[in-house]
CHARMM-style PDB file with segment names, atoms N, HN, CA, C and O in Angstrom:
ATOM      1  N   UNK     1       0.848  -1.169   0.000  1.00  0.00      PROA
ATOM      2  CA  UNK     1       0.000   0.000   0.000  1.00  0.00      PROA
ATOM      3  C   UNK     1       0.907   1.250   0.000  1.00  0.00      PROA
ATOM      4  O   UNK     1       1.944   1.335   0.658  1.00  0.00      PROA
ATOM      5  N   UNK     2       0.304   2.414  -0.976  1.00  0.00      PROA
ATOM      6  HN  UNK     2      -0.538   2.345  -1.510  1.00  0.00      PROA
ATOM      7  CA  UNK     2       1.230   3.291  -0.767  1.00  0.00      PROA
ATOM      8  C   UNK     2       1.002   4.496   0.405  1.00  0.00      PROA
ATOM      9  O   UNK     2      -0.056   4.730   0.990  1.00  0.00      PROA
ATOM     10  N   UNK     3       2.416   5.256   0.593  1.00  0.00      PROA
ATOM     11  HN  UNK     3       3.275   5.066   0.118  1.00  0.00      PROA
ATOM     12  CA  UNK     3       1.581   6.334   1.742  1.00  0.00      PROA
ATOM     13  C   UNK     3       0.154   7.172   1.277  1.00  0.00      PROA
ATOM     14  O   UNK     3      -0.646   7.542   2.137  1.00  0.00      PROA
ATOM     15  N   UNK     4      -0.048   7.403  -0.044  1.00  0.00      PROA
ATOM     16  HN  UNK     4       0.602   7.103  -0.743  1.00  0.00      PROA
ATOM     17  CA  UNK     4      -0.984   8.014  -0.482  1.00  0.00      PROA
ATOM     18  C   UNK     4      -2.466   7.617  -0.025  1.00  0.00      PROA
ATOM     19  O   UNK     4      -3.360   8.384   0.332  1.00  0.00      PROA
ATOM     20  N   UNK     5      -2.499   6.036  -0.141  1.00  0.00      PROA
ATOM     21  HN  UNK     5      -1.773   5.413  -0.432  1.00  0.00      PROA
ATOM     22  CA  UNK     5      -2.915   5.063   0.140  1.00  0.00      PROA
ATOM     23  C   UNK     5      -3.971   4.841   1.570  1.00  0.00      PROA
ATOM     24  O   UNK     5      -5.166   4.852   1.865  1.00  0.00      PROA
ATOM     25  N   UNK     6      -2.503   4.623   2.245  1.00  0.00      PROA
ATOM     26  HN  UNK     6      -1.532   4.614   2.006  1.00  0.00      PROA
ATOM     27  CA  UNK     6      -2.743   5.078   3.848  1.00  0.00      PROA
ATOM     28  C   UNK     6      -3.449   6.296   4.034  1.00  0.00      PROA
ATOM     29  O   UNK     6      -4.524   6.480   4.604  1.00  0.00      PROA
ATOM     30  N   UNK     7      -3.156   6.606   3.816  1.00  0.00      PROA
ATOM     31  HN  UNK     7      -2.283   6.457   3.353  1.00  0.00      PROA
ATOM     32  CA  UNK     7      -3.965   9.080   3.683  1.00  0.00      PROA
ATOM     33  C   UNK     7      -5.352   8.551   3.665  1.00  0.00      PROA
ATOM     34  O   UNK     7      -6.230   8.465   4.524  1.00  0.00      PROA
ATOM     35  N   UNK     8      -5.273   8.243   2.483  1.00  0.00      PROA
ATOM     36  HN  UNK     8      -4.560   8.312   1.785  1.00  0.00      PROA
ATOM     37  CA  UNK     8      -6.579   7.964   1.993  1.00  0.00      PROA
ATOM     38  C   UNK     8      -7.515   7.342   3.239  1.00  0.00      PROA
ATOM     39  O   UNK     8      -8.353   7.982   3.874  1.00  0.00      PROA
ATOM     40  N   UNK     9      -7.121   5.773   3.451  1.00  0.00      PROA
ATOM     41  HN  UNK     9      -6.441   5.253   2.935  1.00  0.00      PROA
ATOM     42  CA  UNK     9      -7.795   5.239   4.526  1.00  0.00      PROA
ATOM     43  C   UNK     9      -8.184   5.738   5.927  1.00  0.00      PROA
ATOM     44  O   UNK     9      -9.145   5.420   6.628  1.00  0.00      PROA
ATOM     45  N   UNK    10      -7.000   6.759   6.190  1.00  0.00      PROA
ATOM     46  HN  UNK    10      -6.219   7.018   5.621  1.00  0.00      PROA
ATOM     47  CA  UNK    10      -7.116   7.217   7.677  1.00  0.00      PROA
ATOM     48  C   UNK    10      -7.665   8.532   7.401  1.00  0.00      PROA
ATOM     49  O   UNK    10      -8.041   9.208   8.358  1.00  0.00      PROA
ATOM     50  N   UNK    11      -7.771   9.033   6.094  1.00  0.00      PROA
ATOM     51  HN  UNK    11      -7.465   8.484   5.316  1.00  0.00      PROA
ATOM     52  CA  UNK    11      -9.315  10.121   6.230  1.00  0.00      PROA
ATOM     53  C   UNK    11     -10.432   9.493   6.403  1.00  0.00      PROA
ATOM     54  O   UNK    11     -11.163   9.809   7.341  1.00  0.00      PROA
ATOM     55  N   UNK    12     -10.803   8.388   5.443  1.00  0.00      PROA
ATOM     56  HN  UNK    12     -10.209   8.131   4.681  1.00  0.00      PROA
ATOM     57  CA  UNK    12     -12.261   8.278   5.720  1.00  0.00      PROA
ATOM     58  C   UNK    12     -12.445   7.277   6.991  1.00  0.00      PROA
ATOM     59  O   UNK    12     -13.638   7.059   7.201  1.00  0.00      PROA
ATOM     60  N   UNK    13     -11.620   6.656   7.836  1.00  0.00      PROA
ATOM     61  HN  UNK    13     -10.651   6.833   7.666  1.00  0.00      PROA
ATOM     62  CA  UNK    13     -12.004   6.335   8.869  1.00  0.00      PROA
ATOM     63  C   UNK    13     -11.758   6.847  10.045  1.00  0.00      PROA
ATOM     64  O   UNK    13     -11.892   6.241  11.108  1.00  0.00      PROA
ATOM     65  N   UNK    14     -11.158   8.689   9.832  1.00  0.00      PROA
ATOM     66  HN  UNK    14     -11.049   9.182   8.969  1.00  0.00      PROA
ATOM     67  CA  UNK    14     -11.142   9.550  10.989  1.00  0.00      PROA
ATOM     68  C   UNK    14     -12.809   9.869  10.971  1.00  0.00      PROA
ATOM     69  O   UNK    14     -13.574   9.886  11.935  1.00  0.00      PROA
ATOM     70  N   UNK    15     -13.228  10.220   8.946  1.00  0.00      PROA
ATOM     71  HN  UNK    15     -12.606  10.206   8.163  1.00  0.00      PROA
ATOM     72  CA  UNK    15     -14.514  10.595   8.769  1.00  0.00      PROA
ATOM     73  C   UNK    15     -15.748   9.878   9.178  1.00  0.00      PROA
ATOM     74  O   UNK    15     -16.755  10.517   9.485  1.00  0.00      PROA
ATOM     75  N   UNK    16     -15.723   8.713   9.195  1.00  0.00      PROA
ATOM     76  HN  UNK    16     -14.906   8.193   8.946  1.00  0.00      PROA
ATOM     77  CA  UNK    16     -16.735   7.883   9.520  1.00  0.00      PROA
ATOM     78  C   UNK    16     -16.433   7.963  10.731  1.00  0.00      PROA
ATOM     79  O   UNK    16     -17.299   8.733  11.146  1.00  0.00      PROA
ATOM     80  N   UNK    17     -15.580   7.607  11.884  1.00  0.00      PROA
ATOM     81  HN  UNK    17     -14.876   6.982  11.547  1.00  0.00      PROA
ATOM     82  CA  UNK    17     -15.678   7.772  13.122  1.00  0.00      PROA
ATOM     83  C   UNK    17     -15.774   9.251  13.904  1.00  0.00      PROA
ATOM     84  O   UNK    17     -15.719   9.296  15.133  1.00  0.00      PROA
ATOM     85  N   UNK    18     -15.955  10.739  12.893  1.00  0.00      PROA
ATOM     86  HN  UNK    18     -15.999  10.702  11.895  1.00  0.00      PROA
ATOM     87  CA  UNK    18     -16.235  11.389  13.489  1.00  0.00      PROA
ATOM     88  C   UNK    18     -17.807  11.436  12.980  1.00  0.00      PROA
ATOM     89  O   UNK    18     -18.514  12.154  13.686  1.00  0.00      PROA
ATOM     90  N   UNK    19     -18.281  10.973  12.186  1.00  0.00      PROA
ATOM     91  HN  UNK    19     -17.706  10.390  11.613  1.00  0.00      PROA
ATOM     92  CA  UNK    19     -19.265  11.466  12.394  1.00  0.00      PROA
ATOM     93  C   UNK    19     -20.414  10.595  13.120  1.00  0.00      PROA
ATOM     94  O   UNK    19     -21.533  11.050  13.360  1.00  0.00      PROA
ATOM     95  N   UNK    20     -20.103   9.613  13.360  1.00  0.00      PROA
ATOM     96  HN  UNK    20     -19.194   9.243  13.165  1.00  0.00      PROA
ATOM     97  CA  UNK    20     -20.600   9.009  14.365  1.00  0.00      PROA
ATOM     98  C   UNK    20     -20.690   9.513  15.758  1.00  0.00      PROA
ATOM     99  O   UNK    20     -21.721   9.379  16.416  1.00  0.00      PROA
ATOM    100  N   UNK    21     -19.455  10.183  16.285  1.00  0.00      PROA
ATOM    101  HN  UNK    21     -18.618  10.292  15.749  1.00  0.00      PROA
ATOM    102  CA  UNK    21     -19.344  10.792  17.251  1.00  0.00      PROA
ATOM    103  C   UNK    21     -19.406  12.111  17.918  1.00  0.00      PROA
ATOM    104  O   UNK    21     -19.205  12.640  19.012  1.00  0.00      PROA
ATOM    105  N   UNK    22     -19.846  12.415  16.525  1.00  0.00      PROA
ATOM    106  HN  UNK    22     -20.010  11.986  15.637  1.00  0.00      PROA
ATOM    107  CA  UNK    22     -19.895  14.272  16.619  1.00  0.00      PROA
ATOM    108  C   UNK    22     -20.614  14.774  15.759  1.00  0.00      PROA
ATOM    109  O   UNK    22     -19.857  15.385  15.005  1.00  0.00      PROA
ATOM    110  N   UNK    23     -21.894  14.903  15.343  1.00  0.00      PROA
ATOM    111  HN  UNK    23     -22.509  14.407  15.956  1.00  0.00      PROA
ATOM    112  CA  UNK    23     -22.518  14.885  13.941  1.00  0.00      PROA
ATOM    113  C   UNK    23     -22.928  16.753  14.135  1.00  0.00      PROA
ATOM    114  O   UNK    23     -23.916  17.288  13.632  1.00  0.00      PROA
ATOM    115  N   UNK    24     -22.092  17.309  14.807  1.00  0.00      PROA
ATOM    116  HN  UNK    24     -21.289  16.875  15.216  1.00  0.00      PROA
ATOM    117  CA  UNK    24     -22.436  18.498  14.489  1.00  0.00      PROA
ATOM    118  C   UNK    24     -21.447  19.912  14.281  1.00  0.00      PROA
ATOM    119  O   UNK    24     -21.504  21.119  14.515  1.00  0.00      PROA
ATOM    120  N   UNK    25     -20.099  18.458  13.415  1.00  0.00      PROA
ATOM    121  HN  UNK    25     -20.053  17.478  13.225  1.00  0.00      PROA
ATOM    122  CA  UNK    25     -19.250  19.234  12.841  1.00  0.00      PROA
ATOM    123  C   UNK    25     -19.007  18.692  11.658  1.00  0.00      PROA
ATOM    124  O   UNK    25     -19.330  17.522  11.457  1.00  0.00      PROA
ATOM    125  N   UNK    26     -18.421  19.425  10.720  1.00  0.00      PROA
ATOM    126  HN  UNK    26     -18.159  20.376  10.885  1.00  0.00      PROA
ATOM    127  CA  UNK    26     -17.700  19.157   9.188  1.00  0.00      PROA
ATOM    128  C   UNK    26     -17.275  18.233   9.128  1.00  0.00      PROA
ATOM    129  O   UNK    26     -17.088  18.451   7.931  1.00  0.00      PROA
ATOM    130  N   UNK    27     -16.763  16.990   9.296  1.00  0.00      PROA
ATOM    131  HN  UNK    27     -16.915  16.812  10.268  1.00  0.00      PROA
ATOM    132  CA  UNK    27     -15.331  16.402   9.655  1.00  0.00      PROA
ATOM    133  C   UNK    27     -14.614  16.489   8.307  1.00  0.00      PROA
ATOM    134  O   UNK    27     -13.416  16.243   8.454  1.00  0.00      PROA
ATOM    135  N   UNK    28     -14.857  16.683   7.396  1.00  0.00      PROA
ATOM    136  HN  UNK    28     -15.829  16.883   7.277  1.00  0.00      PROA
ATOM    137  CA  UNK    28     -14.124  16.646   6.070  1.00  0.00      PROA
ATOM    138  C   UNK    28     -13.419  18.051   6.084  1.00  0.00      PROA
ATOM    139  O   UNK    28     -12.227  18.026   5.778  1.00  0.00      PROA
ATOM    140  N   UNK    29     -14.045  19.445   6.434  1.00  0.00      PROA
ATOM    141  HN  UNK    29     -15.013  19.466   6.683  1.00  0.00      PROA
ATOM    142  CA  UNK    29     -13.559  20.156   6.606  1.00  0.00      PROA
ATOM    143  C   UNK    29     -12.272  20.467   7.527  1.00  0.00      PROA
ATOM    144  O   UNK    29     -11.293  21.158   7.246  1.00  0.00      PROA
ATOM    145  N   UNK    30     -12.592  19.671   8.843  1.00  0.00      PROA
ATOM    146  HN  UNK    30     -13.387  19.109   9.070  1.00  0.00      PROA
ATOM    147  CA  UNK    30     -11.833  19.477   9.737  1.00  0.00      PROA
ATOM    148  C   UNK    30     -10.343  18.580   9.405  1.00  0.00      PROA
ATOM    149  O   UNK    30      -9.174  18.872   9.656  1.00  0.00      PROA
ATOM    150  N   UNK    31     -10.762  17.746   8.942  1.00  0.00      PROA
ATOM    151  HN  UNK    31     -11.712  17.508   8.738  1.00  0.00      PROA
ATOM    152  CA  UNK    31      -9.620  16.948   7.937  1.00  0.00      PROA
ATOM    153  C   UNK    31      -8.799  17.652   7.227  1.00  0.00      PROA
ATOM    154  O   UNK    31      -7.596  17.432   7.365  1.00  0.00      PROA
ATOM    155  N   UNK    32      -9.244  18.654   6.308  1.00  0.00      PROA
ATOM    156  HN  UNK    32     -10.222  18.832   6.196  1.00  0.00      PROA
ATOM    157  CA  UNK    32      -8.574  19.098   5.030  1.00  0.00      PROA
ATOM    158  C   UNK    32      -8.077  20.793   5.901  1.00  0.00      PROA
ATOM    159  O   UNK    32      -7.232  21.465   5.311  1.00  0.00      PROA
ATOM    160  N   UNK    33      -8.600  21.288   7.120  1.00  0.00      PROA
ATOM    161  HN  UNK    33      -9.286  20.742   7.600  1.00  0.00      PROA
ATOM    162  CA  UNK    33      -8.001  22.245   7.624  1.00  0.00      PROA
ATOM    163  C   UNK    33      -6.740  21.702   8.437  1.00  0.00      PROA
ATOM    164  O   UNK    33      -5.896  22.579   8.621  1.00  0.00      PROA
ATOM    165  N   UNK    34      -6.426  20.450   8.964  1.00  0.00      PROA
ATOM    166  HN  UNK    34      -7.112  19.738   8.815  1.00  0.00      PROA
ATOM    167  CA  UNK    34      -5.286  19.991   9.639  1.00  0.00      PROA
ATOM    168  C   UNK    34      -4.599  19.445   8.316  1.00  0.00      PROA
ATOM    169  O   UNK    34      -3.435  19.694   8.631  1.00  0.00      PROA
ATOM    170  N   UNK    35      -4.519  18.953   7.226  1.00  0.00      PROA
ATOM    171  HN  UNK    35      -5.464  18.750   6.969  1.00  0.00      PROA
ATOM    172  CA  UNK    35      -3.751  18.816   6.500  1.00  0.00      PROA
ATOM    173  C   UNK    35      -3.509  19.904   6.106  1.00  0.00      PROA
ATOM    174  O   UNK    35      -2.361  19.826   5.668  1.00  0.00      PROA
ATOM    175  N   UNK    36      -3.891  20.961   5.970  1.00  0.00      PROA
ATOM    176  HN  UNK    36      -4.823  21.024   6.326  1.00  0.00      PROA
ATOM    177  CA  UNK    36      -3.209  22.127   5.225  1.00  0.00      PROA
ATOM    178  C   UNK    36      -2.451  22.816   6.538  1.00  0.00      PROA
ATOM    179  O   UNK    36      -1.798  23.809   6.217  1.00  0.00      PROA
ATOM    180  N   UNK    37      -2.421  22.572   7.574  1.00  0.00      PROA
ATOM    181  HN  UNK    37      -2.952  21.765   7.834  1.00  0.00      PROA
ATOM    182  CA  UNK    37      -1.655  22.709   8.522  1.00  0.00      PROA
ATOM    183  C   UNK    37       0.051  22.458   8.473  1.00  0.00      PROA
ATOM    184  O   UNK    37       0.993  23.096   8.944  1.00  0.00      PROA
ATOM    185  N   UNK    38      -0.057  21.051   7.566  1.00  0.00      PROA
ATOM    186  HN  UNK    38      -0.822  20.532   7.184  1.00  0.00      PROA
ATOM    187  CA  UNK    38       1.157  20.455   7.752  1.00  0.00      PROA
ATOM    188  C   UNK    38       1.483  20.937   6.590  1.00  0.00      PROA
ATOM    189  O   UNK    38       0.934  20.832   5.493  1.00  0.00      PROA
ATOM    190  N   UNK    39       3.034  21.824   7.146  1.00  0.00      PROA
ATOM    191  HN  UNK    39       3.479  21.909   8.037  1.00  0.00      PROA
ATOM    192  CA  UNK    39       3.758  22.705   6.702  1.00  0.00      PROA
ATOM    193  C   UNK    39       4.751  22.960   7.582  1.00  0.00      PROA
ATOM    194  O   UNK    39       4.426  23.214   8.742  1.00  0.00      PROA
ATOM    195  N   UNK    40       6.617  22.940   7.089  1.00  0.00      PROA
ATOM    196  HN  UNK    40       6.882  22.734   6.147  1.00  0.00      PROA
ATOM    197  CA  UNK    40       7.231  22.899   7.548  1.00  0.00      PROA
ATOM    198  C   UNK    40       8.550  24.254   7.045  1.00  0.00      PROA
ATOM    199  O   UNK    40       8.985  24.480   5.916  1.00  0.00      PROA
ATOM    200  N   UNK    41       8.797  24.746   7.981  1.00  0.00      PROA
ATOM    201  HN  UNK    41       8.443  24.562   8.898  1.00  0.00      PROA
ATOM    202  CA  UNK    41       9.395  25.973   7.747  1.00  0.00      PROA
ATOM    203  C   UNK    41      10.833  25.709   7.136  1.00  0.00      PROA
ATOM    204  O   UNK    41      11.678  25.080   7.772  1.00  0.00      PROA
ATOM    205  N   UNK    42      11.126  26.339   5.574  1.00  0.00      PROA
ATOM    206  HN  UNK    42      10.439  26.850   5.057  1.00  0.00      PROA
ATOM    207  CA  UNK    42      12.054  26.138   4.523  1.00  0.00      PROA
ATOM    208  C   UNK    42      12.981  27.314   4.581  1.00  0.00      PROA
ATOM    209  O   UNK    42      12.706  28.370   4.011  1.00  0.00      PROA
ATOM    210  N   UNK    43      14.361  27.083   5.447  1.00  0.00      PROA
ATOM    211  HN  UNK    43      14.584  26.225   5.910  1.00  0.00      PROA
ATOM    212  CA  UNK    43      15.112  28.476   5.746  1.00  0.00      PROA
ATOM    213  C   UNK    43      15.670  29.082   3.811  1.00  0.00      PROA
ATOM    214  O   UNK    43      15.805  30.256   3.466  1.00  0.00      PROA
ATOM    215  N   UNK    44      15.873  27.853   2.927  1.00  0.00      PROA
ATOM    216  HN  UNK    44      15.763  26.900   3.207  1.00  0.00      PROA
ATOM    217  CA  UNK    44      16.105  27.979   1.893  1.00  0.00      PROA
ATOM    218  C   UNK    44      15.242  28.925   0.931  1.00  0.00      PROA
ATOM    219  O   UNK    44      15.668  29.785   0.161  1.00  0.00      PROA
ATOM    220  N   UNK    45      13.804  28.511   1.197  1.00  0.00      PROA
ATOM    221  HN  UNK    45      13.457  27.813   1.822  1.00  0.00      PROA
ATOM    222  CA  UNK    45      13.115  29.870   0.573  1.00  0.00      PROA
ATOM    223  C   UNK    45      12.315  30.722   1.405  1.00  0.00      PROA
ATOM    224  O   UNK    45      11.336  31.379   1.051  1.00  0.00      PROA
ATOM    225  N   UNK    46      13.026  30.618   2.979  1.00  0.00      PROA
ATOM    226  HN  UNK    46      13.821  30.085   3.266  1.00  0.00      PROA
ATOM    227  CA  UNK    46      12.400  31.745   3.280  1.00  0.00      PROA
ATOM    228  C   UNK    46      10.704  31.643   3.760  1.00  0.00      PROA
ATOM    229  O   UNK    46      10.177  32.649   4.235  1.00  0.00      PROA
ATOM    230  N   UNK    47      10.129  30.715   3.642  1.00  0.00      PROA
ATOM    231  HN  UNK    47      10.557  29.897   3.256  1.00  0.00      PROA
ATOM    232  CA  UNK    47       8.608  30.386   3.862  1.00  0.00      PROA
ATOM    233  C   UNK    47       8.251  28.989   4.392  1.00  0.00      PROA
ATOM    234  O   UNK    47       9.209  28.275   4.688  1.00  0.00      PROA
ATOM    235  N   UNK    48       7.063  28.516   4.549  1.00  0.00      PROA
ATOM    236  HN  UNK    48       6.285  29.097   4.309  1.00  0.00      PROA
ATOM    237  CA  UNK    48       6.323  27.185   4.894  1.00  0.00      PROA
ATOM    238  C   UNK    48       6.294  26.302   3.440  1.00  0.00      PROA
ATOM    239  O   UNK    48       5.831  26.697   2.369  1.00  0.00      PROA
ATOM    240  N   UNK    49       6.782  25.289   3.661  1.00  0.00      PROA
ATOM    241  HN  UNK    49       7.158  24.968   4.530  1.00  0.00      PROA
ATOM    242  CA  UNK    49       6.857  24.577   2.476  1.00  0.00      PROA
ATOM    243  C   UNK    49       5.400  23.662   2.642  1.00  0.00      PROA
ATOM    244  O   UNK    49       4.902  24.128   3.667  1.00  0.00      PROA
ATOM    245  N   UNK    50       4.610  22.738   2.198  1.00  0.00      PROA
ATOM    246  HN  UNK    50       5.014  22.360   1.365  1.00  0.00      PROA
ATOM    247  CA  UNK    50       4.149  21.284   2.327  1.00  0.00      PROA
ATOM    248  C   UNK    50       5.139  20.440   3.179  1.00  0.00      PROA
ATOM    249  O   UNK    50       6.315  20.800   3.216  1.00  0.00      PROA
ATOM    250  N   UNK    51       4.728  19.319   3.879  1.00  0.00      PROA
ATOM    251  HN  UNK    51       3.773  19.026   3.849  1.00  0.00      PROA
ATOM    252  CA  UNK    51       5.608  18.253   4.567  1.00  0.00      PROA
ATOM    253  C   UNK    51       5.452  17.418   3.065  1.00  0.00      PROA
ATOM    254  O   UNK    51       4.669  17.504   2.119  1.00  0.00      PROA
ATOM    255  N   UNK    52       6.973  16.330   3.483  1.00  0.00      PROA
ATOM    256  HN  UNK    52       7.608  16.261   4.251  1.00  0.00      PROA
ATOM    257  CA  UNK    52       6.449  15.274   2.726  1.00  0.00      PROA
ATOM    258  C   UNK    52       5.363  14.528   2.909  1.00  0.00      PROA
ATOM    259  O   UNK    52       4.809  14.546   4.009  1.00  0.00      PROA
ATOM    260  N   UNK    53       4.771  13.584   1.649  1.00  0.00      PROA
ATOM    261  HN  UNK    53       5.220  13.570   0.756  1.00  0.00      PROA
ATOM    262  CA  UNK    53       3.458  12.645   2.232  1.00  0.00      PROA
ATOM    263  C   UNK    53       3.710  11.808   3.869  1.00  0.00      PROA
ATOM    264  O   UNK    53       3.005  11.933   4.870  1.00  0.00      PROA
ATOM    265  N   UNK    54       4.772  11.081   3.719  1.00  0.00      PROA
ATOM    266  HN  UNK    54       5.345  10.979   2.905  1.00  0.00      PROA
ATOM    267  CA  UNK    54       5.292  10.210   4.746  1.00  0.00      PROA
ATOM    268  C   UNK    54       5.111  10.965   5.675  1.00  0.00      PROA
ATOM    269  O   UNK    54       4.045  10.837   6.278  1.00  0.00      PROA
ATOM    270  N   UNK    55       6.072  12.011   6.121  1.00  0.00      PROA
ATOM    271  HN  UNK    55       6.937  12.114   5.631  1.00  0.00      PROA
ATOM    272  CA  UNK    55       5.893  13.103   7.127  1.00  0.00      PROA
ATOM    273  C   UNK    55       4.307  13.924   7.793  1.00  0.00      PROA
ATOM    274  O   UNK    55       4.107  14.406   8.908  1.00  0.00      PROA
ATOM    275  N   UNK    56       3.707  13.856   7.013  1.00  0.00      PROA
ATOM    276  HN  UNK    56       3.870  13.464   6.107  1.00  0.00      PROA
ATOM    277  CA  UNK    56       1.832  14.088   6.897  1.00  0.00      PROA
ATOM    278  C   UNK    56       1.108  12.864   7.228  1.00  0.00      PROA
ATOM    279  O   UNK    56       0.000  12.909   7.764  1.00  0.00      PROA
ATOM    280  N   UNK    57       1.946  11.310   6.798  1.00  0.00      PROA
ATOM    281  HN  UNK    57       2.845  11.274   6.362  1.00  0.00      PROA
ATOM    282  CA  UNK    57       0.923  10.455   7.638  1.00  0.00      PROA
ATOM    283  C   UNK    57       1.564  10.278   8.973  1.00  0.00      PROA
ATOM    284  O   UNK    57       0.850   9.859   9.885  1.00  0.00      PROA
ATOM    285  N   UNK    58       2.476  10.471   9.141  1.00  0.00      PROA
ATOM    286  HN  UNK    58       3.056  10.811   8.401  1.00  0.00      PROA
ATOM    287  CA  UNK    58       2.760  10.305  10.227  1.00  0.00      PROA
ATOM    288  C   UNK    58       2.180  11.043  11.545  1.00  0.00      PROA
ATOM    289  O   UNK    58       1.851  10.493  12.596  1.00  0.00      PROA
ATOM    290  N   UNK    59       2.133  12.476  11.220  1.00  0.00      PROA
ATOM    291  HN  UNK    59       2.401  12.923  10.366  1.00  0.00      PROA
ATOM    292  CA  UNK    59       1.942  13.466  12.043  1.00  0.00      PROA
ATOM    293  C   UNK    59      -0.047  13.335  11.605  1.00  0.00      PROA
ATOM    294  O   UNK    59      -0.843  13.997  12.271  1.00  0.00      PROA
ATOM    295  N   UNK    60      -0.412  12.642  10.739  1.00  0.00      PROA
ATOM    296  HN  UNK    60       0.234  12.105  10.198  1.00  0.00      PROA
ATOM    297  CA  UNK    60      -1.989  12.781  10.780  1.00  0.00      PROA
ATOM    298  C   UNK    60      -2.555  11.915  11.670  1.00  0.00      PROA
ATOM    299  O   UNK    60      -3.613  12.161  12.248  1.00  0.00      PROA
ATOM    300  N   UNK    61      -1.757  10.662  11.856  1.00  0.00      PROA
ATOM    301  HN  UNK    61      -0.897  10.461  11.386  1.00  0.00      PROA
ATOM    302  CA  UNK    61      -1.623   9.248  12.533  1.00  0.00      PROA
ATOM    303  C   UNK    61      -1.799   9.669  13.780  1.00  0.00      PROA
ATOM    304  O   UNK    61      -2.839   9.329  14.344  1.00  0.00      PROA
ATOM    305  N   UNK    62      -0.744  10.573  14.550  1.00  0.00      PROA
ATOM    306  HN  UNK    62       0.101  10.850  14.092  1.00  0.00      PROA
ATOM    307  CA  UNK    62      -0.807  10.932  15.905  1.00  0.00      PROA
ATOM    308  C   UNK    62      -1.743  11.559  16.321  1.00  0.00      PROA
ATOM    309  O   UNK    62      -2.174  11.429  17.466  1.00  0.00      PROA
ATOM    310  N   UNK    63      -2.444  12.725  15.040  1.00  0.00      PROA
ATOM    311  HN  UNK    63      -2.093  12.830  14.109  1.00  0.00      PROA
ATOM    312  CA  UNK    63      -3.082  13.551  15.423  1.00  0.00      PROA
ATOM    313  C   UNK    63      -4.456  12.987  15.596  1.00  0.00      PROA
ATOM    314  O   UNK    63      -5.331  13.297  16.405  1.00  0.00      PROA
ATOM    315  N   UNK    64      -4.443  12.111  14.676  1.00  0.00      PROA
ATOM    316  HN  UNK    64      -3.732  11.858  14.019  1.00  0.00      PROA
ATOM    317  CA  UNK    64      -6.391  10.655  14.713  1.00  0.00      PROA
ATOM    318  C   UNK    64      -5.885  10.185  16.201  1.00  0.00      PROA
ATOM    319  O   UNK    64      -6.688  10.388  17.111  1.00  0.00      PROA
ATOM    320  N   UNK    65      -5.271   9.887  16.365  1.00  0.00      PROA
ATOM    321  HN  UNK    65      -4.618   9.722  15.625  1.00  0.00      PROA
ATOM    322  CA  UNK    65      -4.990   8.977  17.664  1.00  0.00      PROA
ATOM    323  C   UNK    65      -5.298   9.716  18.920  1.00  0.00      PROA
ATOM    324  O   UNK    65      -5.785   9.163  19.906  1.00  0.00      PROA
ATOM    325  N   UNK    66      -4.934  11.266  18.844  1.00  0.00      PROA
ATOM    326  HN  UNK    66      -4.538  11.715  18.043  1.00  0.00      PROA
ATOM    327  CA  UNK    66      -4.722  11.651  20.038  1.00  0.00      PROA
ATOM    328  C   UNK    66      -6.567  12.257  19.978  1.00  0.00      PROA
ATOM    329  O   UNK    66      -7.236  12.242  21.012  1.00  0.00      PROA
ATOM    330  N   UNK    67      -7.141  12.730  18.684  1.00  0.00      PROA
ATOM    331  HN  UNK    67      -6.598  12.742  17.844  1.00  0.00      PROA
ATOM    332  CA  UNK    67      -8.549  13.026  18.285  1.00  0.00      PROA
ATOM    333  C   UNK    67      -9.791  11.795  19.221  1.00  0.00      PROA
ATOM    334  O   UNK    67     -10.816  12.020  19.863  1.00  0.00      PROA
ATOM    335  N   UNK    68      -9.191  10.748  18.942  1.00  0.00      PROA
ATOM    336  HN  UNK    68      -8.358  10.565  18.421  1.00  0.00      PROA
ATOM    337  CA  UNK    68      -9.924   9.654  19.382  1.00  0.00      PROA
ATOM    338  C   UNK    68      -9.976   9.745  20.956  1.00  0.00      PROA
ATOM    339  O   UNK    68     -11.025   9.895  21.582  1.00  0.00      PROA
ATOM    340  N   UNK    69      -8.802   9.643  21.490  1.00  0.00      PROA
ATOM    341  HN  UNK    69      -7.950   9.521  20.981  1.00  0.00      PROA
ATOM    342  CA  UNK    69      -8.905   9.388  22.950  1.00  0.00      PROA
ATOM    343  C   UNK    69      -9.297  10.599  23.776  1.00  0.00      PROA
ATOM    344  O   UNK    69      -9.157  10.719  24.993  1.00  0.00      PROA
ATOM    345  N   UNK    70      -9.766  11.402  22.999  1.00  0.00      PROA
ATOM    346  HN  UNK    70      -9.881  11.305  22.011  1.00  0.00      PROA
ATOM    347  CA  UNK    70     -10.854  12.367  23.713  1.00  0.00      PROA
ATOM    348  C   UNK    70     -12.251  12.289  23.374  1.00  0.00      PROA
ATOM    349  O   UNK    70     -13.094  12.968  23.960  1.00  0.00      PROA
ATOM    350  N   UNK    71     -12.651  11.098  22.005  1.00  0.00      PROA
ATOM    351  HN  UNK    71     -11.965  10.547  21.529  1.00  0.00      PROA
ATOM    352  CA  UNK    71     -13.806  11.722  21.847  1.00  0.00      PROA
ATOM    353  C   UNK    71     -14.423  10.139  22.557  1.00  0.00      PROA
ATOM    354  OT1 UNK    71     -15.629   9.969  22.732  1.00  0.00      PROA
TER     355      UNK     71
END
């Protein structure tokens, strides 16, 4: 499976498990506002670059994980 792959899966089963648990927010919105989050500061040009994919599941991984054990 590729990391793209993975992305894929752990959106729609952050999505399906939020909306089971919270049906009175976006969760897709919520999804696509923490991925555009991940951004990593590029002294080379001076700005926020994109993370790599790998680097984005990783840090999306923690972030479902730590999402869950509050809800």
């Amino acid at each position: 499976m590729t990391v793209q792959q993975s992305l894929g899966r752990l959106e729609a089963s952050y999505i399906t498990w939020m909306e089971k648990h919270n049906k009175y927010r976006d969760a897709g919105y919520i999804w696509w506002e923490r991925i555009n989050d991940c951004q990593d500061w590029s002294t080379k040009e001076s700005t926020y670059v994109p993370m790599s994919d790998t680097k984005i599941l990783s840090v999306m991984r923690k972030w479902v994980k730590h999402q869950k054990s509050f809800g």
